[in-house]
MMTF fields as JSON, N, C-alpha, C and O atoms, coordinates in Angstrom:
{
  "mmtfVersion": "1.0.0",
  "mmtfProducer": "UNKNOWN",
  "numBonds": 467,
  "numAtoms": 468,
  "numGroups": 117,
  "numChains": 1,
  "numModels": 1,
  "chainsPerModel": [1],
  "groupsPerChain": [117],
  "chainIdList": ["A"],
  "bondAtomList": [4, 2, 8, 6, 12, 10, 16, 14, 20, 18, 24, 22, 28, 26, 32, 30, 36, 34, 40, 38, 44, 42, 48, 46, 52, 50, 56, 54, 60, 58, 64, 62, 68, 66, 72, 70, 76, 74, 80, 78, 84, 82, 88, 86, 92, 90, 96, 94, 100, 98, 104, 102, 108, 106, 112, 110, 116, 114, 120, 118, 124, 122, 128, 126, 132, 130, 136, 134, 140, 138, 144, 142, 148, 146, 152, 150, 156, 154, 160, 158, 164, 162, 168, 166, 172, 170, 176, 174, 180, 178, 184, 182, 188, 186, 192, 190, 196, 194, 200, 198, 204, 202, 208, 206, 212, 210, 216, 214, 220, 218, 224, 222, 228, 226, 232, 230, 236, 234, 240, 238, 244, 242, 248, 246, 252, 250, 256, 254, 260, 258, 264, 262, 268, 266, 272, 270, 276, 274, 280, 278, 284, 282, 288, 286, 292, 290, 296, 294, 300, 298, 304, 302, 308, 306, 312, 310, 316, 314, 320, 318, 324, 322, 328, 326, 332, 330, 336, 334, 340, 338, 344, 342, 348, 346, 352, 350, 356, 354, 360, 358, 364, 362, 368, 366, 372, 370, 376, 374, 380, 378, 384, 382, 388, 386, 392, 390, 396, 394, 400, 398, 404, 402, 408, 406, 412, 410, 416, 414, 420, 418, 424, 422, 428, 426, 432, 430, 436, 434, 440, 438, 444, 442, 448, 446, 452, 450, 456, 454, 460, 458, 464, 462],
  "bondOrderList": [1, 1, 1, 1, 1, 1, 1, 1, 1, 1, 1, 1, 1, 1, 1, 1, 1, 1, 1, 1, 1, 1, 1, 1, 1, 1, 1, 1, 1, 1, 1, 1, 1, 1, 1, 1, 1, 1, 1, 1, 1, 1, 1, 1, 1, 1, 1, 1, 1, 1, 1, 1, 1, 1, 1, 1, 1, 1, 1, 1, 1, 1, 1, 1, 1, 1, 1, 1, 1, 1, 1, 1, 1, 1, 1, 1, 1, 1, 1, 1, 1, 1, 1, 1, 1, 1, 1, 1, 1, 1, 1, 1, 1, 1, 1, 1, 1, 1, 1, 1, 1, 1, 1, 1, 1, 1, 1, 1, 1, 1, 1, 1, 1, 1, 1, 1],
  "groupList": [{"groupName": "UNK", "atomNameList": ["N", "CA", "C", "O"], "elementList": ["N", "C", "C", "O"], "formalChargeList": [0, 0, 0, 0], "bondAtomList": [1, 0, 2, 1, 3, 2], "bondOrderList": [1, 1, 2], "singleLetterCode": "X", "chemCompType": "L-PEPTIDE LINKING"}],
  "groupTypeList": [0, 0, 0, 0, 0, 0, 0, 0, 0, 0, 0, 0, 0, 0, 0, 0, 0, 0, 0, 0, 0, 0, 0, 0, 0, 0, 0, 0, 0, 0, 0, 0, 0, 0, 0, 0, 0, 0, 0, 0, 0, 0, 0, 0, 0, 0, 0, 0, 0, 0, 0, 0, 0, 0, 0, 0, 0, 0, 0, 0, 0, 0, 0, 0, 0, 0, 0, 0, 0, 0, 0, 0, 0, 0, 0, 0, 0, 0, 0, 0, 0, 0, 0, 0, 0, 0, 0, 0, 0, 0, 0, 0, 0, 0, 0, 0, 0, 0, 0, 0, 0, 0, 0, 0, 0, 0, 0, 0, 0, 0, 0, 0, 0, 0, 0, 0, 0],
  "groupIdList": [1, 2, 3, 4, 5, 6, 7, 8, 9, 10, 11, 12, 13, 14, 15, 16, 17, 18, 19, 20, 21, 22, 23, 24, 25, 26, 27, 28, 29, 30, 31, 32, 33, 34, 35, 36, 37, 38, 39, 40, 41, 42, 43, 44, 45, 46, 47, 48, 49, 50, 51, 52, 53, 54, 55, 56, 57, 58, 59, 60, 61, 62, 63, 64, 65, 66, 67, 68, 69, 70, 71, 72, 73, 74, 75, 76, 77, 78, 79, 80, 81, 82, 83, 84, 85, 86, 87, 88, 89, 90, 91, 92, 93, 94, 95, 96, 97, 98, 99, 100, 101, 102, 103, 104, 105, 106, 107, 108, 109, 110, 111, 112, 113, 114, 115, 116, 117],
  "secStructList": [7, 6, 6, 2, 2, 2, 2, 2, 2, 2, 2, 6, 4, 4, 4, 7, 2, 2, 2, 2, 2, 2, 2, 2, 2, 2, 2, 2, 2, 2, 2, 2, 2, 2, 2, 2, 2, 2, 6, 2, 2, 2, 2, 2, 2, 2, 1, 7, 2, 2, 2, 2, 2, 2, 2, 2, 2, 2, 2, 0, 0, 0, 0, 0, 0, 0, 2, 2, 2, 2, 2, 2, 2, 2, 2, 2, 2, 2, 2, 2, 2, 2, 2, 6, 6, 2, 2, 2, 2, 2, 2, 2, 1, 1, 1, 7, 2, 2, 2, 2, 6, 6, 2, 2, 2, 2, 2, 2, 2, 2, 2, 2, 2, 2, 2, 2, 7],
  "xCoordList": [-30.167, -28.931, -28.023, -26.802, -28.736, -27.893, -27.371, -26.495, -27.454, -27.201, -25.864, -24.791, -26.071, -24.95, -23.929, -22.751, -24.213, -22.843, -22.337, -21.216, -23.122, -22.525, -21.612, -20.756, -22.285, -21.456, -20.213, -19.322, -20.081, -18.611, -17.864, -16.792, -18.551, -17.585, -17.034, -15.965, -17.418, -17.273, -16.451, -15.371, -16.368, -14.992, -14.008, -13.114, -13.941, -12.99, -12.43, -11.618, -13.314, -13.085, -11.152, -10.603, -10.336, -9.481, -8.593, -7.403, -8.764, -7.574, -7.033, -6.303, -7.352, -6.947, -6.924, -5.889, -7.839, -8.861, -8.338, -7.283, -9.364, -9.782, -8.139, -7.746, -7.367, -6.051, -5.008, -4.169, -5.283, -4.276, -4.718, -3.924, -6.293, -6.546, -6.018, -5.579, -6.297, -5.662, -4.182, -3.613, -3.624, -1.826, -1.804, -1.066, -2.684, -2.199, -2.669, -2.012, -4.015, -3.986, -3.223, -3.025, -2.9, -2.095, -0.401, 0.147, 0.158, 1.406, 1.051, 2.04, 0.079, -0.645, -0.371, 0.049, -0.786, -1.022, 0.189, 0.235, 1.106, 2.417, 3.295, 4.108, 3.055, 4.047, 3.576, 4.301, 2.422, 1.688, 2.252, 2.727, 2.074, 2.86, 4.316, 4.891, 4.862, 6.421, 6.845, 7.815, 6.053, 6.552, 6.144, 6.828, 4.742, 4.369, 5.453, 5.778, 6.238, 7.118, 8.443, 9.304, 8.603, 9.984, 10.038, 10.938, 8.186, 8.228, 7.146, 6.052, 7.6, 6.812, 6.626, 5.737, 8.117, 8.281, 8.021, 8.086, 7.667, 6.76, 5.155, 4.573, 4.837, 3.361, 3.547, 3.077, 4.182, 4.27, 4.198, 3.577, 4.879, 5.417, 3.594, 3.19, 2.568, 1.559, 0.45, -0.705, 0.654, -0.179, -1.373, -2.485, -0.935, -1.586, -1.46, -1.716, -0.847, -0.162, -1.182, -0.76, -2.535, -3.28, -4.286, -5.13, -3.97, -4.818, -4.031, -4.388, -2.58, -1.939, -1.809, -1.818, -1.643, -1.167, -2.512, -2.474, -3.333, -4.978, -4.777, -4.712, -4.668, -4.357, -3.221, -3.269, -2.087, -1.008, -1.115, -0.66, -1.883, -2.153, -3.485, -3.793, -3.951, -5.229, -5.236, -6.103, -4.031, -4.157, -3.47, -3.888, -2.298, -1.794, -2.615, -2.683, -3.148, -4.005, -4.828, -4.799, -6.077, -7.327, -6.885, -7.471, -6.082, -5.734, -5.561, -6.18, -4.149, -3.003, -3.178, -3.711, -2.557, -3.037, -4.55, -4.558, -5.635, -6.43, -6.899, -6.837, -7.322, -7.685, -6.332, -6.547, -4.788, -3.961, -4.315, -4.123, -4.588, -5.169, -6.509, -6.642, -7.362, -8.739, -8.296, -8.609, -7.244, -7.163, -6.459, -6.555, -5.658, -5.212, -6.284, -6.829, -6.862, -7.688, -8.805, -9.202, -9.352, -10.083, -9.357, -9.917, -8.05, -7.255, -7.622, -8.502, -6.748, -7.003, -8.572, -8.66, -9.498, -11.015, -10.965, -11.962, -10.468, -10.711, -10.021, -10.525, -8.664, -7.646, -8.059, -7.791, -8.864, -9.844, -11.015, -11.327, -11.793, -12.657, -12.18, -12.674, -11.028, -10.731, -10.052, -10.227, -9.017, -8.387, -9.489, -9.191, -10.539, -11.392, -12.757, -13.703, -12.506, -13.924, -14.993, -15.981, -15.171, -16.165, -16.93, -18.157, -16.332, -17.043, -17.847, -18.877, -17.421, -18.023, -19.611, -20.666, -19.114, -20.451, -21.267, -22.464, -20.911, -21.489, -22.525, -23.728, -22.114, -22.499, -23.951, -24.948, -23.812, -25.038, -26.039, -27.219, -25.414, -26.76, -27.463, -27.115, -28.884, -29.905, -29.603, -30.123, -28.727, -28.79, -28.29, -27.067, -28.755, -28.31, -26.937, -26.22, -26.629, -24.946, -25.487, -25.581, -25.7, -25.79, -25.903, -24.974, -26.712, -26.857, -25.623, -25.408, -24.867, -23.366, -22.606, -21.943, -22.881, -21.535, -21.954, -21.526, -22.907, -23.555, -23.273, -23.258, -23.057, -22.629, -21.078, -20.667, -20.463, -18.83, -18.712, -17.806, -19.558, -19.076, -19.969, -19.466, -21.017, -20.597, -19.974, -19.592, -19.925, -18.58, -17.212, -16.631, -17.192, -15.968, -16.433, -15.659, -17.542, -17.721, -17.844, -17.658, -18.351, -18.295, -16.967, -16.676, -16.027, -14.558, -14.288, -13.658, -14.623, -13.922, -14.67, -14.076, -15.773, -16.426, -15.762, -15.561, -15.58, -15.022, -13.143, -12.466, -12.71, -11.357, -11.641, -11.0, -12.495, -12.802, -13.317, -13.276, -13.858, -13.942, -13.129, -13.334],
  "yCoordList": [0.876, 1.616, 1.292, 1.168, 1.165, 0.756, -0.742, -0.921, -1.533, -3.02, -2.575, -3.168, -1.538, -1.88, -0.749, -1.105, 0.416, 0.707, -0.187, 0.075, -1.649, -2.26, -3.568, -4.228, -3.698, -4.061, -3.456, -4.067, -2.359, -1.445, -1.884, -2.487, -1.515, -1.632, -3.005, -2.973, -4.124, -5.736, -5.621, -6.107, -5.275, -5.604, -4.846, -5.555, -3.335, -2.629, -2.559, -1.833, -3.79, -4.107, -4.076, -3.088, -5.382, -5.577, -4.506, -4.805, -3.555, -2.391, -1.302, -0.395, -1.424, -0.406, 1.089, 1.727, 1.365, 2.829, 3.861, 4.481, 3.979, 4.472, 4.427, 5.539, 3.59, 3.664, 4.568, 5.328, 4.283, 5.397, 6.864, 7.804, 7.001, 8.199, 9.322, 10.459, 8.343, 8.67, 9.008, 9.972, 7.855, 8.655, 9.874, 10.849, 9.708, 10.93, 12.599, 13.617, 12.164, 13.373, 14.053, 15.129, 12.366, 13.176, 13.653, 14.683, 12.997, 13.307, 14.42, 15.145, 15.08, 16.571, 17.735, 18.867, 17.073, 17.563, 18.298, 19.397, 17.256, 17.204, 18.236, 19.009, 18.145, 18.985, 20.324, 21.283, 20.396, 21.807, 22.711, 23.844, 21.898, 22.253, 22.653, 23.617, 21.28, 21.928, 23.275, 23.902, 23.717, 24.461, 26.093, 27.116, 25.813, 26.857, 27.06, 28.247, 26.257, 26.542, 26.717, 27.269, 26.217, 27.29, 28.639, 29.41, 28.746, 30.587, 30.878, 31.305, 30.565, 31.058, 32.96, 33.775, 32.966, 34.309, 35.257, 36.397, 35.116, 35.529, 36.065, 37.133, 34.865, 34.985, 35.768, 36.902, 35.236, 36.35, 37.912, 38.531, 38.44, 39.675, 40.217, 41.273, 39.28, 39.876, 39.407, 39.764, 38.752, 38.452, 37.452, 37.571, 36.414, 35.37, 34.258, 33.392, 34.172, 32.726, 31.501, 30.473, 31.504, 30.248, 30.184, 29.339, 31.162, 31.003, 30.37, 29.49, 31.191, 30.403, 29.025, 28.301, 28.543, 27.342, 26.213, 25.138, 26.861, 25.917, 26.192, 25.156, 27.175, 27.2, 26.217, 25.858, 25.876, 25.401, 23.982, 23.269, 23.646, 22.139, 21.501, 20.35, 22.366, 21.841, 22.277, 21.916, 23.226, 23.202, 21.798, 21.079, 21.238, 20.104, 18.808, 18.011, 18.725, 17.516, 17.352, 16.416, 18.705, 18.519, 18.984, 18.363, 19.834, 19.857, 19.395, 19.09, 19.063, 18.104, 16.532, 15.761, 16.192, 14.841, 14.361, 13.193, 14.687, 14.082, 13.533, 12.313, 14.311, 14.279, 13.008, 12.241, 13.163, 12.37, 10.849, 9.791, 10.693, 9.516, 8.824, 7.653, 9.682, 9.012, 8.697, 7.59, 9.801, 9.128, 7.652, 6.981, 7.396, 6.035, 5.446, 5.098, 5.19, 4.471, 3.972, 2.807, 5.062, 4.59, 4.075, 3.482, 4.411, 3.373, 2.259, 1.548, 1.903, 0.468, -0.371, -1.597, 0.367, -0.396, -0.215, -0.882, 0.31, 0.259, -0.837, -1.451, -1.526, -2.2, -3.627, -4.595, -3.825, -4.613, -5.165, -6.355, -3.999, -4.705, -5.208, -6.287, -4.604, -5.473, -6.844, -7.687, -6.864, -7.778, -9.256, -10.364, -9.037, -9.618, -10.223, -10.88, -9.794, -9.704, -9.18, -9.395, -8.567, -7.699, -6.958, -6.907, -6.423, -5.677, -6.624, -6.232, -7.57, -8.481, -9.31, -9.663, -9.374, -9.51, -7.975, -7.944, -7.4, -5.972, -5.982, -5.772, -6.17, -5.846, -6.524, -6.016, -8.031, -9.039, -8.84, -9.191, -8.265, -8.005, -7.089, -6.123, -6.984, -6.772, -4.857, -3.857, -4.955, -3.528, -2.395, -2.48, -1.258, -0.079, 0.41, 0.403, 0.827, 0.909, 2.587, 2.406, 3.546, 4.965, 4.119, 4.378, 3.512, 3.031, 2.424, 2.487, 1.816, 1.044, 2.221, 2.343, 3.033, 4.793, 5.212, 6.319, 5.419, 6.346, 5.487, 6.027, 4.003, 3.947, 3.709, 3.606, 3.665, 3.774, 5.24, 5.418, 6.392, 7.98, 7.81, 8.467, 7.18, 7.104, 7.013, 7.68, 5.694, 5.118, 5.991, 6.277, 6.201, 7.266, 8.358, 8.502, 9.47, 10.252, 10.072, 10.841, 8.44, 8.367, 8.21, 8.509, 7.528, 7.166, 8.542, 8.914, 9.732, 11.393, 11.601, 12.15, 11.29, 11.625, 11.436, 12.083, 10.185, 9.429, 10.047, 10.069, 10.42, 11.217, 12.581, 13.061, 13.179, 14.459, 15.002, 16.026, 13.373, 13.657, 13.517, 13.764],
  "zCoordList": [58.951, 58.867, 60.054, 59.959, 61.187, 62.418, 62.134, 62.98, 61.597, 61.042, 60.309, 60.423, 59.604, 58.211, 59.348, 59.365, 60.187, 60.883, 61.763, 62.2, 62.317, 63.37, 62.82, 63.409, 61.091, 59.971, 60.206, 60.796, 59.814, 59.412, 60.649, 60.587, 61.923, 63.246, 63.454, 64.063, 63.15, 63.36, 62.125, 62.461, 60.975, 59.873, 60.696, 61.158, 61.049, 61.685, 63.073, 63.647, 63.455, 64.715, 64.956, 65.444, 64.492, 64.899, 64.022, 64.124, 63.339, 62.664, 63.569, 63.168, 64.537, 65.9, 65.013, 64.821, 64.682, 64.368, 65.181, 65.044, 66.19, 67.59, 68.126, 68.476, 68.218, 68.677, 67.872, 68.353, 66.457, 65.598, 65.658, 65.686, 65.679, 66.1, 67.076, 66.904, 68.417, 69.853, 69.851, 70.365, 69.059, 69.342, 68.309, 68.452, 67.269, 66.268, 67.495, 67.714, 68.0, 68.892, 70.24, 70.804, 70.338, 71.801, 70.844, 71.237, 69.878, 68.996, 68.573, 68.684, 68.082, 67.619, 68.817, 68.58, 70.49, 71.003, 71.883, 72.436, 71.771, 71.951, 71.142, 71.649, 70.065, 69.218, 69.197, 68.936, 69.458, 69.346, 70.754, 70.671, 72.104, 73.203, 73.238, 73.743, 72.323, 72.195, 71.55, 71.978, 70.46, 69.858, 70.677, 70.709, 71.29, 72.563, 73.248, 73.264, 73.902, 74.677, 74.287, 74.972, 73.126, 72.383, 72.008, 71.673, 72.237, 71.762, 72.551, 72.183, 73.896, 75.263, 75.276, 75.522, 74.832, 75.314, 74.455, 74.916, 73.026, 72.646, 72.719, 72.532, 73.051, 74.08, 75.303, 75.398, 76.2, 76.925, 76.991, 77.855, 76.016, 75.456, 75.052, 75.54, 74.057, 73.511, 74.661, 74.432, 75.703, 76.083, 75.893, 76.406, 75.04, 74.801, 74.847, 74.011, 76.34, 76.592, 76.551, 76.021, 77.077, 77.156, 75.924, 75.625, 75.422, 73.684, 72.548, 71.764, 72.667, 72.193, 72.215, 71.219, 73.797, 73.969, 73.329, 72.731, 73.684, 73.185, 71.766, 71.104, 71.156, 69.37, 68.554, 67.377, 69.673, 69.09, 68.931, 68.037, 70.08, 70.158, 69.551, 69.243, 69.521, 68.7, 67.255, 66.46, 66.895, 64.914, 64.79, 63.882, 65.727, 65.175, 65.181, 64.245, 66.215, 66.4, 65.496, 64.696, 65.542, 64.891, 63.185, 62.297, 62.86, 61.542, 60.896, 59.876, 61.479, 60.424, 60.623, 59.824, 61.987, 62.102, 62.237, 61.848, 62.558, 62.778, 61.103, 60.95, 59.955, 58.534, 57.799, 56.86, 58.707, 57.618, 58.922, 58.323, 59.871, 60.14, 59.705, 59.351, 59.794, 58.879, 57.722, 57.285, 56.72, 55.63, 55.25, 54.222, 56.577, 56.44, 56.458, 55.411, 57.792, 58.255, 57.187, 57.206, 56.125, 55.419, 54.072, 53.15, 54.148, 52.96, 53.49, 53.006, 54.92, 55.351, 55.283, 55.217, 55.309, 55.11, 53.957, 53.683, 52.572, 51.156, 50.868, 49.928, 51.493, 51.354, 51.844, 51.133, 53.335, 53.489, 52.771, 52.785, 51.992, 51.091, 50.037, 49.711, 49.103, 48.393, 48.233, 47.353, 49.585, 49.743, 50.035, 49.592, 50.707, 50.751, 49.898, 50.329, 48.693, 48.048, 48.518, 47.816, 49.454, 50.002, 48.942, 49.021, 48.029, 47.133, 46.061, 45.513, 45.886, 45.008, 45.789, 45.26, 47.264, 48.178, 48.098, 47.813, 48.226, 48.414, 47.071, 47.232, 46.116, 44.279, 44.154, 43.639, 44.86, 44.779, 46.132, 46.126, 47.202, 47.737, 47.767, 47.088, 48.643, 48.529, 49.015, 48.52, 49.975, 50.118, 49.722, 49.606, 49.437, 48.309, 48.351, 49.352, 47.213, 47.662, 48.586, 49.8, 48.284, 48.273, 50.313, 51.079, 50.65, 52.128, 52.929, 54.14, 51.925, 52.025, 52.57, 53.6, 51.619, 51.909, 52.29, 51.963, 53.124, 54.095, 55.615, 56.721, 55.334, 56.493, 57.022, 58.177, 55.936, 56.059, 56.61, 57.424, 56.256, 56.59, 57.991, 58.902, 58.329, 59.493, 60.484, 61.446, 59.923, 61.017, 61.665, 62.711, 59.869, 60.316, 60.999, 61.945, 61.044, 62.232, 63.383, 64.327, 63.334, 64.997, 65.706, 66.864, 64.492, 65.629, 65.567, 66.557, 64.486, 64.983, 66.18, 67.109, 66.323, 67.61, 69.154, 70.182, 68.625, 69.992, 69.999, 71.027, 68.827, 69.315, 69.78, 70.715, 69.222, 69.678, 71.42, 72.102, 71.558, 73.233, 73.98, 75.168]
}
């Protein structure tokens, strides 16, 4: 199984993944701040200025953008295998598909991993 995720990572090597991730979180993280501070004084008023501010920036990041970047990202490796015949290699060899997609959803948890830190 470690073969077929170091598979996935060497096709996805050059799609800058890990890079679209990163701007979608810090752009998440950003907008979530801005909008904290257009309605600072709100918070203020209830007393939930640093909950807020950690709530605002992390519904945008981890919500919205983080799920509509993976979903590119795994267009772009669906868009890769076909453009490639990959799937037609995939069909004739030896290893199980159910093992194939288990290691594409890897992959993809590990680059959430690595944005999440």
């Amino acid at each position: 199984m470690l073969n077929l995720i170091y598979a996935e990572y060497l096709k996805n090597k050059r799609t800058w993944g890990i890079i679209i991730l990163l701007v979608g979180s810090v752009l998440g993280s950003l907008l979530g701040t801005f909008l904290y501070v257009a309605n600072k004084q709100v918070f203020i008023q209830n007393h939930t200025q640093w909950l807020a501010l950690w709530g605002e920036s992390n519904l945008f990041a981890s919500q919205i953008f983080l799920p509509m970047f993976l979903g590119i990202i795994i267009g772009n490796n669906v868009k890769n295998e076909l453009n490639n015949n990959n799937l037609l290699r995939i069909i004739v060899s030896p290893v199980k598909v159910t093992q194939l997609i288990m290691s594409k959803w890897l992959y993809m948890i590990f680059l959430e991993l690595i944005n999440q830190i």
